[in-house]
C-alpha positions in Angstrom: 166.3 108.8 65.0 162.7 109.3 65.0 161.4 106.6 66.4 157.0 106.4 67.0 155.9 105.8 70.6 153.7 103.1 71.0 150.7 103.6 72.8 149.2 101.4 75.5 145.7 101.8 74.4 144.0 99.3 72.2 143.2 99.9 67.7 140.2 100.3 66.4 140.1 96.4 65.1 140.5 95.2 68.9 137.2 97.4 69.9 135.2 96.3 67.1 135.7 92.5 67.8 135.0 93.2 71.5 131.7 95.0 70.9 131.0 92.2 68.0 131.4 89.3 70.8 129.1 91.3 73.5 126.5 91.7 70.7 126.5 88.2 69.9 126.6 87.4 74.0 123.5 89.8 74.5 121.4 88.6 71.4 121.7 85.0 73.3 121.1 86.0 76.5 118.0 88.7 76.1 115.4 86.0 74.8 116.0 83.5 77.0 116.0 86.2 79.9 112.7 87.3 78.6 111.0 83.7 78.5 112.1 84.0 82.3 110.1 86.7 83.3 107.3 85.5 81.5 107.4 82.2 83.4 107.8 83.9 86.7 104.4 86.2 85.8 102.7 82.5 84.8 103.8 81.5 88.5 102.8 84.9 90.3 99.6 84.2 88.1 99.1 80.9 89.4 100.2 81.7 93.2 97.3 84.3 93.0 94.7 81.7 92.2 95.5 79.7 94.6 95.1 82.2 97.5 92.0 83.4 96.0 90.8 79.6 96.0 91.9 79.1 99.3 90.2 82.6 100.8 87.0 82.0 99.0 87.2 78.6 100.7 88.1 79.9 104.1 84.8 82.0 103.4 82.4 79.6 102.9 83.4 77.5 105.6 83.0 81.1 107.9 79.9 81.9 106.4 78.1 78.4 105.8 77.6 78.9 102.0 76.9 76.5 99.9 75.3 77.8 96.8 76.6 77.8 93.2 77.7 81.4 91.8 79.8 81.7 88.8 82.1 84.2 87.0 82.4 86.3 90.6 84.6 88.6 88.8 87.6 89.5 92.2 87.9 93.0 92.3 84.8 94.0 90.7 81.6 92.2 91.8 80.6 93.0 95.5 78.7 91.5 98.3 80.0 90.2 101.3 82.7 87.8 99.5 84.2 90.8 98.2 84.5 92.5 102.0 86.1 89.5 102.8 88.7 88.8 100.2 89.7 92.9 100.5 89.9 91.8 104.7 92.0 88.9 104.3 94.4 89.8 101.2 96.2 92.7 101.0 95.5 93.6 97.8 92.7 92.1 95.1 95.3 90.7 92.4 95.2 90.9 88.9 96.6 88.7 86.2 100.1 90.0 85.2 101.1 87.2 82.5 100.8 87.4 79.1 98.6 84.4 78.5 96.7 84.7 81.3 95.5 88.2 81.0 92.4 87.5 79.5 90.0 90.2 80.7 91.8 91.6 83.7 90.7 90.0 86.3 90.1 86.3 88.3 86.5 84.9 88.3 85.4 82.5 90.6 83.2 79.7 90.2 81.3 77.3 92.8 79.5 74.3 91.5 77.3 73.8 94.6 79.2 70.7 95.8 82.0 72.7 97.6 84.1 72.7 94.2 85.8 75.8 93.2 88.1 76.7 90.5 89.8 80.0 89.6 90.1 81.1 85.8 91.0 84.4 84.4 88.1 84.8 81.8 84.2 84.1 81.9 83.7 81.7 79.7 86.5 79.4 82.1 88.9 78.9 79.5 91.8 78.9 81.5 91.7 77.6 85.0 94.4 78.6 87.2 93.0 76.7 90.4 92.8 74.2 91.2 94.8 71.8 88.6 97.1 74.3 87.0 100.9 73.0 85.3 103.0 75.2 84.0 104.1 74.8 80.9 107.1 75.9 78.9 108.3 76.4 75.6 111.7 74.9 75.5 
């Protein structure tokens, strides 16, 4: 008799549903993993701030200042506050989220009064310190 030997591998049909179920798996999986990153940049974004806030603080406690400046673009204008924040931080950070971007870089503002914030565009539509929540999409 001529009897056919059976493979042990798997058909064509078996693969197909496999890769059909890890398509489905991945097409649920990539967007959320994706809102995930973007909420960690929004945090990085945030942490930033705040230890800009903080060092420009530290600052003008050091150096008695009390005058208002505003937009003080971080990485970009100079002066004195500039030497400092490039002593005391290790680098000058950027924004890295997508809504936050803005123009590129933090700006600081002091009122006078001893109250700063920390935005990411001139015109200090979006201020990142110091009364920031994060807020998500789901």
């Amino acid at each position: 008799m001529n009897k056919l030997k059976k493979s042990g591998g798997f058909t064509l049909v078996e693969l197909i549903i496999v890769i059909a179920i890890l398509a489905v798996l991945a097409s649920i999986a990539v967007p959320n993993l994706l809102g995930s990153v973007e909420k960690s940049r929004k945090a990085k974004d945030i942490a930033n701030a705040k230890l800009i806030g903080d060092t420009v603080t530290m600052w003008m406690v050091e150096e008695e200042y009390n005058s208002s400046f505003t937009n003080y673009r971080v990485g970009l204008s100079g002066g004195t506050l500039k030497i400092y924040l490039e002593k005391n931080l290790s680098t000058l950070p950027r924004p890295v989220s997508k809504e936050y971007k803005g123009i590129g870089y933090f700006c600081v503002n002091h009122d006078g009064n001893g109250n700063i914030t920390v935005t990411t565009t001139d015109d200090d539509k979006i201020i990142l310190y110091p009364e920031v929540k994060i807020t998500t999409t789901d």
